[in-house]
C-alpha positions in Angstrom: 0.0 0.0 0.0 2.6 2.2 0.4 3.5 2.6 -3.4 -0.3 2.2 -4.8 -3.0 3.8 -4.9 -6.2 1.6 -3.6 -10.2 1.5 -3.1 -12.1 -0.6 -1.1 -15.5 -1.9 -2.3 -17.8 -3.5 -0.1 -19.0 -6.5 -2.5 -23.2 -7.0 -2.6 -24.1 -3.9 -0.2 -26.7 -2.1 -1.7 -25.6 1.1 -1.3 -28.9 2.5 -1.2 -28.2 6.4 -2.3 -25.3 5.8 -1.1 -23.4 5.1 -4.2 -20.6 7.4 -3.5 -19.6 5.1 -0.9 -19.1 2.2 -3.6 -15.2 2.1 -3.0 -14.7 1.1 -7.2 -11.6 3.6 -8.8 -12.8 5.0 -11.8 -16.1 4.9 -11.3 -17.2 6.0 -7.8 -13.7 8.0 -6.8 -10.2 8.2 -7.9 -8.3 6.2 -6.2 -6.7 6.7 -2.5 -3.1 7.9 -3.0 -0.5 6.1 -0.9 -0.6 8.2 2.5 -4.1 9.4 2.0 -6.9 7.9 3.6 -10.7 7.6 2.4 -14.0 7.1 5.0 -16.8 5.5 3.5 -20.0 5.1 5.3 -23.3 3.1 4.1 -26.4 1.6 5.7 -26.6 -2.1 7.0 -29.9 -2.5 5.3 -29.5 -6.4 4.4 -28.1 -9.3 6.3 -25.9 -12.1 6.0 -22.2 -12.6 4.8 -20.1 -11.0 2.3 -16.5 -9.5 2.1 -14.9 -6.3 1.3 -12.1 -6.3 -1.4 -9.5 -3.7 -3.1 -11.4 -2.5 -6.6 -8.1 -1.0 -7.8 -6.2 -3.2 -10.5 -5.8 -6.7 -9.0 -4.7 -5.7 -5.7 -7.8 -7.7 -4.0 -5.8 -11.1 -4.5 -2.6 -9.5 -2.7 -4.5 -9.7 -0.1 -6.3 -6.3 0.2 -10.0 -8.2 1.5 -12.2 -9.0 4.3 -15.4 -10.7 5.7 -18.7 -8.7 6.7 -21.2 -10.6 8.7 -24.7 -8.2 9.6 -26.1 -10.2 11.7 -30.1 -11.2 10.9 -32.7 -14.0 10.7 -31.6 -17.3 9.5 -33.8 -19.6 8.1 -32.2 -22.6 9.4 -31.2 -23.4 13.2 -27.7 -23.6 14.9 -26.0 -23.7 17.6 -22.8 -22.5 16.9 -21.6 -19.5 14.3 -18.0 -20.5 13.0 -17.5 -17.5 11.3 -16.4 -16.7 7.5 -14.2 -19.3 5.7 -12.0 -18.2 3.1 -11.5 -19.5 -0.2 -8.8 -18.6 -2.0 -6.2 -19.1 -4.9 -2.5 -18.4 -4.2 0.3 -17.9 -6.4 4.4 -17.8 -5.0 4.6 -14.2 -7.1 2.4 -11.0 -6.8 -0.4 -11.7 -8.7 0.6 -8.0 -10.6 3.4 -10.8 -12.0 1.3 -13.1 -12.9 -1.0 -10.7 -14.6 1.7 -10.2 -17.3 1.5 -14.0 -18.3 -2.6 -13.4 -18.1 -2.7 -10.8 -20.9 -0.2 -12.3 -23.1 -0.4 -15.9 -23.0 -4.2 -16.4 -21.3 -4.8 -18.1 -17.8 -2.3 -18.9 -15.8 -1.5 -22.2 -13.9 -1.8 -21.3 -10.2 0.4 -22.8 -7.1 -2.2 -23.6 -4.7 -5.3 -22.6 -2.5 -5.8 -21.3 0.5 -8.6 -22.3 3.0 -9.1 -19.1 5.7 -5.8 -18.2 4.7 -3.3 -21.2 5.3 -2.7 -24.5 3.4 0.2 -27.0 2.8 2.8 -26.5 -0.4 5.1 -29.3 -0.1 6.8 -29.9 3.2 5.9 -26.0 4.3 2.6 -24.6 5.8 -0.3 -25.9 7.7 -3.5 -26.7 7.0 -6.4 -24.9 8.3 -8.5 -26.7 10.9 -11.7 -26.8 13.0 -13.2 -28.6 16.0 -16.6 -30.1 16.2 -18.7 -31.5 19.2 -20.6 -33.9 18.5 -24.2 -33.0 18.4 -23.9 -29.9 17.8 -24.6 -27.7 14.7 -22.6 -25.2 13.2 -22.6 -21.8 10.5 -19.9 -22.1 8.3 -20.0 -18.7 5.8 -18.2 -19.9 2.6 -16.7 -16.6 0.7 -15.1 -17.5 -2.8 -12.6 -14.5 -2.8 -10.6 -16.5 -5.3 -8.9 -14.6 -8.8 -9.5 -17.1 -11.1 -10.9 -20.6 -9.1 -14.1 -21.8 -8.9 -14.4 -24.2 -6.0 -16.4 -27.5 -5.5 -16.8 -27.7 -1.3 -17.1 -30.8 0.6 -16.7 -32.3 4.3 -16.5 -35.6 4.6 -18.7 -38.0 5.7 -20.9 -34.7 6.6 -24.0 -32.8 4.7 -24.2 -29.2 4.2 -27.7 -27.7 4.7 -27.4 -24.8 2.6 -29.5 -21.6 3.7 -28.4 -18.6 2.1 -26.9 -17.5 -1.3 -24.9 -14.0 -1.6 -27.2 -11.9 0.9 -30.3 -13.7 0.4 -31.7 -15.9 2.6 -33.4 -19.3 0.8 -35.2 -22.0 1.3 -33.1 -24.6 3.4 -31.9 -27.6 1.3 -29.0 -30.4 1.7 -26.2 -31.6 -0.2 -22.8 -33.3 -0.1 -21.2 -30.9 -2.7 -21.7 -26.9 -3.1 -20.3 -25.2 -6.4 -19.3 -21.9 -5.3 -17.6 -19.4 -8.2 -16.0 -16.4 -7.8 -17.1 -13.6 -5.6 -20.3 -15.5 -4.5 -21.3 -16.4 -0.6 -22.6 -19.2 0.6 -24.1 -19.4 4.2 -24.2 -23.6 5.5 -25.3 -25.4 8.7 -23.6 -28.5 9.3 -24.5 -31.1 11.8 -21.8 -32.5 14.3 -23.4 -36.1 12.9 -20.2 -38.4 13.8 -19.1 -39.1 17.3 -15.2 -39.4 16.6 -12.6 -38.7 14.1 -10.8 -36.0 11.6 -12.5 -36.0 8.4 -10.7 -34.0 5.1 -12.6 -30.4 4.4 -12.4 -29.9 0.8 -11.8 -26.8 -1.3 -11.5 -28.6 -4.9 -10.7 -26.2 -8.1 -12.8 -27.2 -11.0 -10.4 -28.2 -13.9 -12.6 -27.0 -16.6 -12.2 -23.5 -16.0 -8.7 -23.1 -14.5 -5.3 -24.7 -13.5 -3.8 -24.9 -9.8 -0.4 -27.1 -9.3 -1.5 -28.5 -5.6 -5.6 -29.0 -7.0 -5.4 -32.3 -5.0 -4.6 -31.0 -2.0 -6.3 -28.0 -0.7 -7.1 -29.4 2.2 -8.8 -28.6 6.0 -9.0 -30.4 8.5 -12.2 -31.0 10.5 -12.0 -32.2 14.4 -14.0 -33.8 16.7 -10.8 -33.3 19.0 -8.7 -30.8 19.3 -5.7 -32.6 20.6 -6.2 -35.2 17.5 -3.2 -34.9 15.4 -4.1 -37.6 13.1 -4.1 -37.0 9.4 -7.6 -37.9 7.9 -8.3 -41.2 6.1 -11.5 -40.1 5.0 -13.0 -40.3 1.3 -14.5 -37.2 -1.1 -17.9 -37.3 -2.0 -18.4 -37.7 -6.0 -19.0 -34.7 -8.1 -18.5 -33.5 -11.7 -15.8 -31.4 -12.6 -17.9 -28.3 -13.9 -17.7 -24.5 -13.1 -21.8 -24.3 -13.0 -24.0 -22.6 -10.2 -25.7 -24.7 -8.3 -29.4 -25.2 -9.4 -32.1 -22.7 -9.9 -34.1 -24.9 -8.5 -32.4 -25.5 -5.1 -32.2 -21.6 -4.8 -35.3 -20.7 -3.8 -35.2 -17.1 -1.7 -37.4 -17.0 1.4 -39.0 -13.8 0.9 -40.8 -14.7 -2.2 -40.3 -11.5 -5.0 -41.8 -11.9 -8.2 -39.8 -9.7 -11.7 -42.3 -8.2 -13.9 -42.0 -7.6 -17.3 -39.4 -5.8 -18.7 -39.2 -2.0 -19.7 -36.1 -2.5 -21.3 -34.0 -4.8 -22.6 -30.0 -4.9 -23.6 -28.5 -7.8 -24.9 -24.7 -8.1 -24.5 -22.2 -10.9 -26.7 -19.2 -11.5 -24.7 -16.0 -12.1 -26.9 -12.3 -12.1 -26.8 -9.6 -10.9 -28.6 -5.9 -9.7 -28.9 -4.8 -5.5 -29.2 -1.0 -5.0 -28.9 -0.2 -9.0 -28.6 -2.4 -8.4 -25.4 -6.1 -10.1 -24.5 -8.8 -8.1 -24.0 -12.6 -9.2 -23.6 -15.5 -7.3 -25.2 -19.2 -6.7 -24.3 -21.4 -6.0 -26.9 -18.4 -4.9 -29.0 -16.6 -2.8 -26.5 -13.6 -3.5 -24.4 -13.9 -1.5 -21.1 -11.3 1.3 -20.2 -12.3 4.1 -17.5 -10.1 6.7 -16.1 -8.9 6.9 -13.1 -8.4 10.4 -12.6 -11.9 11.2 -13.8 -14.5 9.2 -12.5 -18.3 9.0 -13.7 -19.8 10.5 -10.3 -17.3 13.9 -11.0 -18.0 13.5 -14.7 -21.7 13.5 -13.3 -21.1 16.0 -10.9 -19.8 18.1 -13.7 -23.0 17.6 -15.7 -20.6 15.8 -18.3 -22.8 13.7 -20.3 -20.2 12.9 -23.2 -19.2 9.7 -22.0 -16.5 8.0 -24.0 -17.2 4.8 -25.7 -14.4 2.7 -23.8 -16.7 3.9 -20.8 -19.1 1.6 -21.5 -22.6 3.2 -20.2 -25.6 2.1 -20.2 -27.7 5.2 -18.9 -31.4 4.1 -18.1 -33.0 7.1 -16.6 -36.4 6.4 -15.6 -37.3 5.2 -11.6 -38.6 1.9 -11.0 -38.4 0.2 -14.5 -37.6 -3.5 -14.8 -34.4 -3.7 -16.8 -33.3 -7.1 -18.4 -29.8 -7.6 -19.6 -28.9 -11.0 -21.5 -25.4 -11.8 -22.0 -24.3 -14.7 -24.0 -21.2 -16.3 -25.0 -20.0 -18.2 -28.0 -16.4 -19.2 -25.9 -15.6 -22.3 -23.6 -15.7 -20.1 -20.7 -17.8 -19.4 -17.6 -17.9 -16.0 -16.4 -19.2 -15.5 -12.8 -21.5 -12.0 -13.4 -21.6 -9.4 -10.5 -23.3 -6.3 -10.7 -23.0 -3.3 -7.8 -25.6 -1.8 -6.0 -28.6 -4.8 -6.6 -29.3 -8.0 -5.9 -30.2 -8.9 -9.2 -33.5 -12.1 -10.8 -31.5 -14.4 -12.5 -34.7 -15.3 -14.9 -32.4 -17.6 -16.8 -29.2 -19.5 -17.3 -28.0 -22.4 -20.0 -25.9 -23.4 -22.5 -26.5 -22.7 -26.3 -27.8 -19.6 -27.7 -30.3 -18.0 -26.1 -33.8 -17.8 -28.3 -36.5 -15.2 -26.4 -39.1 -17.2 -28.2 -38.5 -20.6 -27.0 -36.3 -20.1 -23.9 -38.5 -20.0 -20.5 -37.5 -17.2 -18.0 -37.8 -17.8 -14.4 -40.2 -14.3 -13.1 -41.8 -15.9 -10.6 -39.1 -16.0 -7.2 -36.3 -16.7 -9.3 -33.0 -17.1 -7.5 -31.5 -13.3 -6.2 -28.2 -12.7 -5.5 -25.3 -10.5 -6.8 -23.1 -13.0 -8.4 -24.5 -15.6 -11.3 -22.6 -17.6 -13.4 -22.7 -17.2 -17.1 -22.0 -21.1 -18.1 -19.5 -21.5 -21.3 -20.8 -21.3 -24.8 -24.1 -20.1 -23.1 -26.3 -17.5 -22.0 -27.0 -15.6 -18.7 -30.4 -13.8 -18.0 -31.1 -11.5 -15.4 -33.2 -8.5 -14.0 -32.8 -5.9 -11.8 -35.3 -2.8 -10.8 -33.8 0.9 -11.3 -34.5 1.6 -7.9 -31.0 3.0 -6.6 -29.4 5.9 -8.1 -25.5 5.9 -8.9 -23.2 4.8 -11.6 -22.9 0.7 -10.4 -20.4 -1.5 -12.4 -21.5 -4.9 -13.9 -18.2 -7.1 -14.3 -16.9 -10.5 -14.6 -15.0 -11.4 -11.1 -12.5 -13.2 -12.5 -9.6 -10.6 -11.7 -7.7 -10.9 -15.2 -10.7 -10.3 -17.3 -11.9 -7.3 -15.3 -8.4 -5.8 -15.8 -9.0 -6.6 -19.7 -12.3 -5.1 -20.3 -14.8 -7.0 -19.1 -17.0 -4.9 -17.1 -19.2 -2.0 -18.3 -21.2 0.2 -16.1 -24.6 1.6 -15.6 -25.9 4.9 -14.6 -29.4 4.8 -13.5 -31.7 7.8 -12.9 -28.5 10.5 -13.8 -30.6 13.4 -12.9 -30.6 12.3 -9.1 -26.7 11.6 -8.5 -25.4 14.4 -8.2 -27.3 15.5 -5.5 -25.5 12.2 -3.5 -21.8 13.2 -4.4 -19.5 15.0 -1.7 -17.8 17.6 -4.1 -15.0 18.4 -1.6 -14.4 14.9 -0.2 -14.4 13.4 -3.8 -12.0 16.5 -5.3 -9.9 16.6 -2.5 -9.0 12.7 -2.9 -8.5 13.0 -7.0 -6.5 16.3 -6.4 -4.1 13.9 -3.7 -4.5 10.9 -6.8 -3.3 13.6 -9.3 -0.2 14.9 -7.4 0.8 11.7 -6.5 0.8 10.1 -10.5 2.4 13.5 -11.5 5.1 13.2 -9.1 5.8 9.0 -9.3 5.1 9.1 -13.5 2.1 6.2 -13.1 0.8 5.0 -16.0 -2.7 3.1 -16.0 -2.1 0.1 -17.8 -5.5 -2.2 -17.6 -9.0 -1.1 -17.8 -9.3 1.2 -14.2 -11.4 -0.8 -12.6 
């Protein structure tokens, strides 16, 4: 931190008309010079678990993140809250290194995972480890905080009740296996059901959309004894390798919301490509690139409404409209989708090309959340309800593509920003960002965001 400039975003709050608060460079403030500080304040109007990251370059993954718990209902018993778990890539250089290799050469191979931080790489480490009593039941808060991992979770010889997706309470149901992609929560109760033991907590990448050197072994340890130092002999449940959300079906949100019918509707084709010997992803034709010494809020503030095409922005103006955006994909790649400042309706989700005349959207309750995954060479539906002013950014949260363009950002109900921006706390912070890049010759080198 002491030679970068930073932001910190608190993923899936709402920021109800508080949008200035966001924490995303480029978009919602310059960024934080080094020696500067930046308060943000918001509202705790939803519950549940969630995390707080960097949103400036890829710092996030060099560690720059955090759990939230906002404590609320629960719609399935416990007797014991363990907290947030951790999951997390981890490569042996900064992940600003490994970036390089990203852009020119495509997704690189990663040296291990991390569970809550710690893991095993050959003789060094240790492994991350809980104790159980028997009995007993216990909230687990799964964050995937990975860069580029999406995770398949497991404890042995144990089922995972499952009762909360992102910040939305569901429907309780069980399973051996969760699917858990990048940036997404999941909130579990496990039952203490065995008497005795160490049983192998699993945190498995999925093969089919990314590479990790010690995939076999990011392991945890769970302990019906503390002073046990026994290493597991327990066996993994059986899963396919895929990089899917777990079904719609299963996902059923407590507080039953219905979408209506949309107002309007963009449809966005997600592509790839090479500019300079170096990858960058499209939406709708347009590779993402915002500036970090003028965000949209003081564009906004300025009553700029010239935005450049690399800015990517989808203005919809008009208060409570129903707004559907379907983004597809033609490549062999799953994107997980996360938009700022909504839960979102996922109304639909497949593979193949989406048809509006024979595909059947989910309206009624469909799953909410703030993360989705769009599946490879397939199509991604979802909703949201301009009902929170601000510039938001939409973005796939796999940190390499973000930094090549794949994000684009939408500013709803423009009229009423402005009115939520803090001229001098905003000006005084890019003024500190300008003398800083003036005085260090910094050069923004990825898309801003």
């Amino acid at each position: 931190m002491e030679n970068n400039g930073s932001s910190i975003h608190f993923h899936g709050i709402r920021q109800n008309y508080t949008n200035p608060n966001d924490g995303v460079s480029s978009i919602t403030q310059c960024p934080t010079a080094p020696g500067e500080s930046t308060t943000y304040t918001w509202r705790a109007t939803q519950y549940g678990t969630t995390w707080y990251h960097s949103h400036f370059a890829l710092q996030a993954w060099n560690g720059i993140l955090g759990g939230i718990i906002i404590n609320g209902p629960s719609t399935a018993n416990y007797d014991n809250d363990m907290g947030v778990m951790f999951l997390n890539d981890w490569t042996h250089q900064t992940v600003d290194q490994v970036y390089i290799t990203a852009e020119t050469s495509g997704p690189p191979t990663l040296d291990n995972g991390l569970i809550n931080g710690t893991n095993v790489y050959g003789d060094l480490g240790s492994r991350f480890n809980m104790t159980f009593t028997a009995g007993e039941s216990y909230r687990i808060r799964l964050i995937n905080g990975a860069v580029d991992t999406h995770w398949k979770f497991m404890i042995d010889s144990h089922n995972l009740t499952v009762m909360a997706m992102d910040l939305v309470p569901i429907e309780p149901y069980e399973t051996n296996v969760l699917s858990i992609g990048m940036g997404q929560r999941y909130d579990i109760v496990v039952n203490a059901s065995q008497t005795s033991g160490n049983f192998w907590i699993r945190a498995i990448p999925q093969t089919s959309c990314s590479d990790n050197d010690n995939a076999d072994n990011i392991k945890g340890i769970l302990k019906y004894d503390s002073t046990d130092t026994t290493e597991p002999t327990s066996s993994a449940y059986s899963y396919i390798d895929s990089c899917d959300d777990e079904d719609m079906s299963d996902l059923v949100p407590y507080l039953a919301l219905d979408a209506s019918a949309d107002t309007e509707e963009d449809d966005f084709a997600v592509t790839v490509g090479k500019v300079n010997n170096l990858f960058k992803w499209y939406m709708a034709a347009t590779t993402f690139v915002a500036e970090w010494d003028d965000p949209t809020l003081l564009q906004i503030y300025n009553n700029d409404t010239n935005f450049t095409t690399s800015s990517h922005v989808i203005e919809v103006d008009t208060a409570d409209e129903w707004v559907y955006f379907v983004i597809e994909t033609t490549q062999t790649v799953p994107h997980p989708i996360h938009l700022h400042g909504h839960d979102f309706y996922v109304l639909g989700q497949g593979t193949g090309t989406y048809d509006a005349d024979t595909t059947t959207l989910t309206t009624t309750n469909p799953p909410r959340r703030d993360v989705a995954m769009l599946p490879s060479s397939g199509y991604l539906v979802i909703a949201f309800l301009t009902d929170n002013p601000g510039a938001w950014l939409l973005h796939c949260h796999i940190g390499w593509h973000t930094s090549e363009g794949f994000a684009l950002q939408i500013v709803e109900r423009y009229s009423e920003i402005a009115a939520l921006i803090d001229y001098d706390t905003m000006n005084s912070t890019c003024a500190a960002w300008d003398t800083y890049v003036a005085a260090d010759d910094i050069v923004e080198d990825d898309s801003g965001v």
